[in-house]
Every structure is written in structure tokens, then in C-alpha cells.
PAKETOR-764146 format. One line per 8 residues: their letters; for each residue x, y, z of N, C-alpha, C. Coordinates in steps of 0.2 Angstrom, whole numbers. Layout:
<pts>
a> X,Y,Z,X,Y,Z,X,Y,Z | ...
</pts>
This chain:
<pts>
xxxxxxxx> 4,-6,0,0,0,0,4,6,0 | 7,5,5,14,11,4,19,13,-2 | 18,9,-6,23,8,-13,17,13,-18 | 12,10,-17,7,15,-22,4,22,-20 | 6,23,-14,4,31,-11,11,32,-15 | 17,30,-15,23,33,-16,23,36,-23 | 21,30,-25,20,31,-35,15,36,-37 | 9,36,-32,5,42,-35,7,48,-34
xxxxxxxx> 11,48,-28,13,56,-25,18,58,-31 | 23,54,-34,28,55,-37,24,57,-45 | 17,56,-47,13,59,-54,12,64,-51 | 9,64,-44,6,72,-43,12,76,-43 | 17,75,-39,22,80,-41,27,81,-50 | 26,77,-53,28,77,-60,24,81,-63 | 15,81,-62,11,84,-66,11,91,-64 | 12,93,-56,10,97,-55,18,102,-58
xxxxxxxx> 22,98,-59,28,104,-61,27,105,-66 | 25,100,-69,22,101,-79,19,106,-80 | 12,110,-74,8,112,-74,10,119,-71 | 14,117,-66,16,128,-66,21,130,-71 | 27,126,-74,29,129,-79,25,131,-86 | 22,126,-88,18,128,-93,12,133,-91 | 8,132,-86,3,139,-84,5,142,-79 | 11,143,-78,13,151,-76,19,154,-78
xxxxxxxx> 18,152,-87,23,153,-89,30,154,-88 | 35,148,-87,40,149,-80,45,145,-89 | 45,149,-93,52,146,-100,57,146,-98 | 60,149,-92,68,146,-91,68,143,-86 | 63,137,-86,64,131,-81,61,126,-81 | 67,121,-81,64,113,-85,58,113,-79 | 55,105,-77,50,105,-73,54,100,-68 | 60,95,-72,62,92,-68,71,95,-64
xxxxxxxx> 70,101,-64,73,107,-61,72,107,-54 | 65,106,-54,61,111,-48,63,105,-43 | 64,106,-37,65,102,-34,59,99,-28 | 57,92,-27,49,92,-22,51,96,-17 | 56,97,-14,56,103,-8,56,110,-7 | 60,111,-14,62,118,-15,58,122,-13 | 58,131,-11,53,135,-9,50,136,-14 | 45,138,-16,42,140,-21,41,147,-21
xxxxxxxx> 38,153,-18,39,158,-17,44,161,-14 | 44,167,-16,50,171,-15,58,171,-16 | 62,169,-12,69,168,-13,68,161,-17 | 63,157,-16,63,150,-20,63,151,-25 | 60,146,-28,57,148,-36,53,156,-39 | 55,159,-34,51,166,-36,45,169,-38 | 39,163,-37,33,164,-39,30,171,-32 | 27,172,-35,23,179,-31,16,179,-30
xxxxxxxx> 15,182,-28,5,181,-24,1,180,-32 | 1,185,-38,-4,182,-42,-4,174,-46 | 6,172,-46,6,164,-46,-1,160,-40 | 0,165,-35,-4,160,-28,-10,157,-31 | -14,163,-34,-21,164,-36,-21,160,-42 | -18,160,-48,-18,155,-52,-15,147,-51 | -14,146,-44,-10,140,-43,-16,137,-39 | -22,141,-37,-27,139,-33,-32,138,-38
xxxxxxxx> -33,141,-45,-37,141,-51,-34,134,-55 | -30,132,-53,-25,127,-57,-28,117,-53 | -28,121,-46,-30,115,-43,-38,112,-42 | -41,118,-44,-49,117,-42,-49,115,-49 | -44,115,-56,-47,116,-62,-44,109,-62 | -37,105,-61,-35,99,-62,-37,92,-56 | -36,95,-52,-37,90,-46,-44,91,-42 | -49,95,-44,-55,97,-38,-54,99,-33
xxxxxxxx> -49,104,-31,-47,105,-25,-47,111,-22 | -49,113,-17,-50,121,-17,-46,123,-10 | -44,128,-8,-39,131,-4,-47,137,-2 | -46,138,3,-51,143,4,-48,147,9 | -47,146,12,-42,149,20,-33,151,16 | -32,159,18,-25,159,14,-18,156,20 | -20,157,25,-17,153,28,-15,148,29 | -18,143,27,-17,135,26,-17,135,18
xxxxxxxx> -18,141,14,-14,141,6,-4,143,9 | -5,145,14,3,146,15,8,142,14 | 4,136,21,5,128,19,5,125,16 | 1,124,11,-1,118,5,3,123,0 | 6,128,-2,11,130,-8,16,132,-3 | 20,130,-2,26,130,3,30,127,-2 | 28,121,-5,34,118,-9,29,113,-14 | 31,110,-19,29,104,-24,27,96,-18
xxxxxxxx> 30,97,-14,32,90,-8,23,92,-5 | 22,96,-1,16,100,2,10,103,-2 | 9,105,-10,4,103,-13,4,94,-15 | 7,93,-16,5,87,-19,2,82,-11 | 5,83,-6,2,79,-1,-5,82,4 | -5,89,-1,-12,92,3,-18,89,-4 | -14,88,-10,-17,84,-16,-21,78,-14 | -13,72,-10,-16,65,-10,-21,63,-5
xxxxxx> -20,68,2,-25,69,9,-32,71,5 | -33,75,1,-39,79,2,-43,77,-5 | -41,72,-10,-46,71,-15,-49,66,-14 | -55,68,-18,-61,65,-18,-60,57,-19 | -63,54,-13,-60,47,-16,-67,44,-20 | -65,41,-24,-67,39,-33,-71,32,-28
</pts>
């Protein structure tokens, strides 16, 4: 069971790199650059508050997921590691 959370976490993190370089238009950086832990904001990869708001339009549009509280958006876009596991916690189980 542990082997298949690891494999899906590892799509969620691959799709989602695929996903902010190509809709936040981010052309000088591969996807498999970005690192699961890296900062994403600021000093990080240096997204900024209107990435935040497209990065909360991105997840309600590919995964069904919605961020309401910016707070705990602090938390879940801190890094590719922390969306992707506020990803596999909080989806809709099928």
C-alpha cells in the first residue's frame, strides 16, 4: 500500500511541475529542475502572490481541489512536496 501512495505522489508531483511551468509561464525552467522541496515563493522559485491565485485556479481546475483559507494556502504552496500531499490527503475518493 505504501509503494502505491509513493508512485502516485511521485505523478502528482511530476504533473504538477508540468503544470506551473507551462501555466505560469515559468520558459527558463525545466519542470524536472524544480525540486519536491524547493521554496516556491520568493527567494525560492520566485513565484509571487498572483502565481498564488492561479496556482489555486489550477487545482480546483485539475485535481478538484480548493484552498479557501489563505493561511493553510501558506502551507499547502510552501513547496511541490506540500501541494502534492495536501493533493493526495484531500481528494475526492473515486
Amino acid at each position: 500500500m505504501e509503494n502505491n501512495k509513493d508512485q502516485e505522489l511521485a505523478k502528482i508531483r511530476k504533473d504538477l511541475k508540468e503544470m506551473l511551468v507551462r501555466d505560469l509561464s515559468l520558459e527558463d525552467i525545466n519542470p524536472a529542475d524544480i525540486k519536491d522541496d524547493e521554496v516556491l515563493f520568493g527567494e525560492g522559485l520566485g513565484l509571487d502572490s498572483l502565481d498564488a491565485v492561479e496556482i489555486v485556479v489550477l487545482l480546483q481546475r485539475n485535481f478538484g481541489m480548493e484552498v479557501k483559507n489563505m493561511d493553510q494556502g501558506k502551507e499547502v504552496f510552501y513547496s511541490i512536496d506540500t501541494i502534492a500531499n495536501f493533493i493526495y490527503e484531500n481528494r475526492k475518493k473515486a
